[in-house]
N, C-alpha and C positions, 0 to 999 in steps of 0.2 A: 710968624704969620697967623696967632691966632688971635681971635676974638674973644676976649677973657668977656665981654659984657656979653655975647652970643650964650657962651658956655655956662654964663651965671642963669641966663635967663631959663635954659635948657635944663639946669640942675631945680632952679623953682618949679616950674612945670611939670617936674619929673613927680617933683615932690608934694606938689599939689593933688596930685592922683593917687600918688600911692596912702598920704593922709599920715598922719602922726607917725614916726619912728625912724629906723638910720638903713642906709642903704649902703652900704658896703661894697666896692669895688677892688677887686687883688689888680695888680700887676700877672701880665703873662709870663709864666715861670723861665729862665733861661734855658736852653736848651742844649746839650749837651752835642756837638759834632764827631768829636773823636780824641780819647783823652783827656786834656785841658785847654781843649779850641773849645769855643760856643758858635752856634749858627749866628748869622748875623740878628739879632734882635727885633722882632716885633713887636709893638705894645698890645695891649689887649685894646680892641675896639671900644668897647664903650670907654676907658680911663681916657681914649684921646679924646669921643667926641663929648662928654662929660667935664675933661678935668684939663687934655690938651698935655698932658706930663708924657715924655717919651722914655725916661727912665727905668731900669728892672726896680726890683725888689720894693716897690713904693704900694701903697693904701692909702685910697680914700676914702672918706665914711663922711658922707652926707646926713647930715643931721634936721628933719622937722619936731622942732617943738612948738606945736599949738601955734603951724603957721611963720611962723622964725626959723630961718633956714639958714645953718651953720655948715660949712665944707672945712675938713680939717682932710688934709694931705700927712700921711707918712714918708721919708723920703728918706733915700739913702747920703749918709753923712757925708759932708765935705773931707779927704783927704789924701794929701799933698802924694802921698807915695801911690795910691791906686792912679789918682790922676796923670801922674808923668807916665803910668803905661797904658792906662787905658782911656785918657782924656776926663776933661770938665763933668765936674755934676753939678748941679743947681743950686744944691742942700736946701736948706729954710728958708735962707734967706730969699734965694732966687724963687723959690715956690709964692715967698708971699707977694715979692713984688715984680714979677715975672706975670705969674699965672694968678694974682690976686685972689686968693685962698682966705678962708677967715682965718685958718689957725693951720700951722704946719711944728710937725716935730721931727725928729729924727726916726729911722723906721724902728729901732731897737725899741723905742717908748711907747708900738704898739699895743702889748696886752697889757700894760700897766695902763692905757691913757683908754682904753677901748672898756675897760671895766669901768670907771666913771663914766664915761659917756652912754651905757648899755642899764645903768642905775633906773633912770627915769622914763624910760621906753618900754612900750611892751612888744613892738616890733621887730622885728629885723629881718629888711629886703636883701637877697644876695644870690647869686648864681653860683651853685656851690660846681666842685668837679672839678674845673679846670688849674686853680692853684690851692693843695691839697693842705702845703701849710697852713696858709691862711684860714682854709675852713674847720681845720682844725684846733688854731689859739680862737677863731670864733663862737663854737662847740664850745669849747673849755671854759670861755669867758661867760655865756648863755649861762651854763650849769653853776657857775660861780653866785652867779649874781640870779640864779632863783632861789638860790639859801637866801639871800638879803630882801627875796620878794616876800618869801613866809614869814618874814620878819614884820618888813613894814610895807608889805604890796605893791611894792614898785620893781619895776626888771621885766625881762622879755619872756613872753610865752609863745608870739608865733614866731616863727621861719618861714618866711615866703620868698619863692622865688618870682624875681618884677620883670620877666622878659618878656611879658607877650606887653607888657604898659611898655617897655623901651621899645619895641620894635615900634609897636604904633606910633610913638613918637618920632621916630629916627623915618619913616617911611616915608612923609610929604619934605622935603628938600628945601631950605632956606637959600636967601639970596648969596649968602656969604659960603656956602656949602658949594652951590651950583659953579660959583668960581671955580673952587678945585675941580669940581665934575668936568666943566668945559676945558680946562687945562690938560689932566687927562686923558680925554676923548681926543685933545687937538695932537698932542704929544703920539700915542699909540696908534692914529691916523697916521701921520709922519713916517712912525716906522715900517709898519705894512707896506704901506709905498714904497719905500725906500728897500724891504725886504724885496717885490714883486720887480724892482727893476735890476737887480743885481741878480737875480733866479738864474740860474743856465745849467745845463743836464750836466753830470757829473760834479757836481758842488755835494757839496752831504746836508744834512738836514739841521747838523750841530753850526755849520756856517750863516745857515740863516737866523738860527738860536740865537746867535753871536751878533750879528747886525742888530737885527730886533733889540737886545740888550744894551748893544750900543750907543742906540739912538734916543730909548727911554734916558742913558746916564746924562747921556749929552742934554738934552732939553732938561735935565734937573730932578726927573721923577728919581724917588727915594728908591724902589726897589719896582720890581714885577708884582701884580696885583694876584699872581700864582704859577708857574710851574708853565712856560709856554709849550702848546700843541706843537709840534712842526712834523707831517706826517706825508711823506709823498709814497702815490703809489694805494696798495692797499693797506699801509700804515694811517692812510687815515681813515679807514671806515674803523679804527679804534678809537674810540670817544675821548677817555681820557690819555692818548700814548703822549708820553714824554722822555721816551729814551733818547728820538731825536738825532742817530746815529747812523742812517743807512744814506745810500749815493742816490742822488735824486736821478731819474729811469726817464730818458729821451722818450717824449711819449705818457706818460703818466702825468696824472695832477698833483698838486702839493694841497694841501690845507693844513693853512695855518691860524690857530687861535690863542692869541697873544692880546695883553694889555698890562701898563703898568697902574701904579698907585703910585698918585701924588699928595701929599701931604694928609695921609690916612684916605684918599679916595679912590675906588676902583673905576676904571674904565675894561672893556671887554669887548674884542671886536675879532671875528673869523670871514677870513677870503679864501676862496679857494683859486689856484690859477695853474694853466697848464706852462709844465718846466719848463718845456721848446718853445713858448709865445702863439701855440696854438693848439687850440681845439679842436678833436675830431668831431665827425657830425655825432657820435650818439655820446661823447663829452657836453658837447653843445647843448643834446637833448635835456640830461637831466638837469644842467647848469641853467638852463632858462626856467625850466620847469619851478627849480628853488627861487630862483629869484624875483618868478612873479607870482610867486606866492606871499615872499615875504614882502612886497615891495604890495602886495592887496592888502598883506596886515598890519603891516604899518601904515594904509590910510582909514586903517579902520580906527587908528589910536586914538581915542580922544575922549576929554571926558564924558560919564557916563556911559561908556563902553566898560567890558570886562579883557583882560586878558585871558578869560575863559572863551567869550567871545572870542576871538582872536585863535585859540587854539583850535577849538574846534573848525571854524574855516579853514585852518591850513594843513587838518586831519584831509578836511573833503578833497580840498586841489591836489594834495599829494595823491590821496587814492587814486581821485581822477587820472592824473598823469601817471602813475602804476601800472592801471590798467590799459590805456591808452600805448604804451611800451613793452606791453606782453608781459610783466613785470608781475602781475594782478591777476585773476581771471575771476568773474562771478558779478553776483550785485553787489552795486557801491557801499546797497546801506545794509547789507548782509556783511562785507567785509569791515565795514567800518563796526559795527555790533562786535562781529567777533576779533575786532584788533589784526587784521592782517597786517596793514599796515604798520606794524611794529616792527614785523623783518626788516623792513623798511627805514624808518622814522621812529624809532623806540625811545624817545625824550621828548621834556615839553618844549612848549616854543621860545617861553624866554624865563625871566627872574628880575624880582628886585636888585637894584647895584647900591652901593656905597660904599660905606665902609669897607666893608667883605664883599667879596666877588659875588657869593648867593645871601644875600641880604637880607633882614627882617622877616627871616623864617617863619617865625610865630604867627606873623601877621600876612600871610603871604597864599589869600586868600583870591583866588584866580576870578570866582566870578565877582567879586565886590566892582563897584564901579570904579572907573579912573578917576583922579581927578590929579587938578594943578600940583605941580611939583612930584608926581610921581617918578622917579627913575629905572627902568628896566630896559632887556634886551628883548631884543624880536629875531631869532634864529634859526630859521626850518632847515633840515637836512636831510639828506637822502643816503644813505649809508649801504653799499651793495658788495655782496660778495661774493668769492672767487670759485664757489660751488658750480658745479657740474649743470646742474638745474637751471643754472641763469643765462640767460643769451649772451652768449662769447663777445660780441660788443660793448655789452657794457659789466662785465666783471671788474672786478677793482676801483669802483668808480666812487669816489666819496666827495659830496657837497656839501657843508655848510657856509649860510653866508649872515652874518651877524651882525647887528648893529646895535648901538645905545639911543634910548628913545626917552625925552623929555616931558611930560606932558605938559602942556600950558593952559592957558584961559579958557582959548579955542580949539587948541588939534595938540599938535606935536612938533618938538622938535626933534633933527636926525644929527646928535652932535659928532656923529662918527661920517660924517659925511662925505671928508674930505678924502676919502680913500676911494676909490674906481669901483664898481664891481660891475659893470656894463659888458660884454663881452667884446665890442669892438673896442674900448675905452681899456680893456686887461693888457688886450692883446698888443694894444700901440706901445705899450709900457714893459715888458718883460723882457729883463734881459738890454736895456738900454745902457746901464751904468755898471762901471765895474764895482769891485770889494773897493771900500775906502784905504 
């Protein structure tokens, strides 16, 4: 399902900016489970949305010379005995006409074929860190071939790392992209629902892990786009908990923050809902409170807006309803100055998506304005806990409610849509269907 003409186009581009030299892309290193198991396999983001190769041990090295823009893939060899236990590889052949590549070799022919290639450049783009070999026969080959520049002046002298020029790229959303995103978004919509109507008190939290997981495999998503939330109780006012192990408590709320990834793309979506199919009135309270906030800041999404903007409004409403809840006490713009609200709400409101769950880092500049094809979350939360000091109504009480947001021409889109988070609209729903 990829667009080898998208991918080429993306690779010029890329290379149009960064200007004369090779840009070099490793494979993400395999990862070791326990003994001679590997975890299951991720690619490194940029090789997919760059090269689209889902293979270990592979390199590519993008090549501008003066405007002519060569991609030579490294890739691990065709053979018969790995294959019959660990399945198909592509080798060369499929790299070139699979993933139409100018030039592919076998990965062994790296430092021999990366020393001609590094002769006539004086650059070279790469994210060092993350696969150590790699930037290590990289290194080795740089210092090689500046003995051949004192020679006859040609060979690399800078090292630049191009990730804030990728991230800007990768941050407005193509049509062919936005596929997978909608796909995604519909898929991990799916399962939520599916999670909130099988809920019932005494279930554990690893069974809703389990549905959730399910449902991603069933609709086709490759894998989980990270490590899902499922927190009932005061397990969820733990932001990142993933242990996922306790007995869901008649009475208590669940939150759960789950999304999978479909063919390299993340979706990311959190609902909170109560495990008996109902809310008490000061569950109610905060659970409204969150939602119409996020539900004011997502009609604020649109271009020429910030998601600075955005954050900031949903600093003031939380306060507001804080202190409206005894929760708070003082002035609003005294509390907000000095961060009370962080007991509270100690995270932003949302993030870049794609690729990676927290996306285009580099670039991930909150007051910059919106515009088309932007993808991010909108997720305010209320996070309370079980101290002494809190009103006994509402200790243990954790909200977020999360959504993926599109931006378009004029406003936005909500592709996580199809999931409920209404309170009468929860509560008609929980607990309706049994375990499949």
């Amino acid at each position: 399902m990829i667009n080898v003409k998208e991918l080429k186009e993306r690779r010029e581009s890329l290379m149009s900016k960064l200007g004369n030299g090779v840009f070099i892309i490793p494979s993400m290193p395999e990862s070791t489970y326990s003994n001679d198991v590997h975890f299951v396999y991720r690619q490194h983001s940029d090789m997919i949305y760059y090269i689209g190769f889902q293979e270990p041990n592979t390199t590519a090295v993008i090549e501008n010379n003066n405007g002519e823009i060569t991609t030579h893939l490294f890739v691990p060899e065709r053979d018969e005995v790995f294959e019959t236990w660990n399945g198909r590889r592509y080798g060369v052949e499929g790299a070139l006409e699979i993933f139409k590549v100018d030039k592919a070799y076998v990965n062994s022919k790296f430092e021999e074929e990366l020393l001609e290639i590094l002769k006539v450049h004086e650059t070279v783009f790469i994210k060092q860190e993350y696969n150590t070999k790699i930037d290590a026969i990289v290194r080795s080959a740089i210092h090689t071939t500046l003995g051949i520049r004192d020679l006859e002046c040609k060979g690399p002298v800078n090292l630049i790392n191009p990730s804030y020029e990728i991230d800007a790229q990768k941050v407005i959303k193509s049509e062919y992209e936005i596929e997978f995103i909608r796909k995604a978004a519909k898929i991990s919509a799916d399962a939520h629902t599916r999670a909130i109507k099988v809920t019932k008190p005494g279930m554990r939290e690893n069974q809703i892990e389990a549905i959730i997981n399910y449902e991603f495999r069933k609709n086709n998503a490759s894998t989980y786009a990270y490590p899902s939330i499922v927190g009932g109780g005061i397990n969820g006012t733990i932001l990142h908990y993933i242990e996922n192990e306790d007995a869901l408590i008649d009475g208590d709320l669940l939150l759960v923050d789950a999304g999978c990834e479909y063919y390299g793309y993340a979706a990311d979506i959190t609902r909170t809902w109560p495990i008996n199919g109902k809310f008490t009135d000061a569950q109610k309270e905060i659970y409204q409170l969150v939602l119409d906030v996020q539900k004011e800041c997502i009609a604020f999404a649109k271009p020429g807006n910030s998601l600075w903007d955005m954050q900031e409004l949903s600093i003031r409403r939380i306060t507001e309803g804080l202190i409206k809840f005894g929760l708070l006490e003082g002035d609003i713009d005294e509390l907000i100055e000095e961060k009370e609200y962080k007991k509270f709400y100690m995270h932003g409101l949302g993030h870049w998506l794609g690729n990676d769950t927290h996306d285009t880092g580099k670039v991930n500049k909150k007051d910059a304005p919106l515009e088309e094809g932007h993808y991010f979350t909108i997720e305010p939360g209320i996070y309370i806990s079980d101290n002494e000091d809190i009103p006994k109504k509402y200790r243990g009480i954790a909200v977020r409610i999360e959504d993926d947001i599109l931006i378009t021409k004029t406003g936005h889109e909500v592709l996580t849509k199809d999931v409920v988070k209404e309170i009468a609209d929860i509560e008609a729903i929980v607990g309706t269907e049994e375990l499949p």
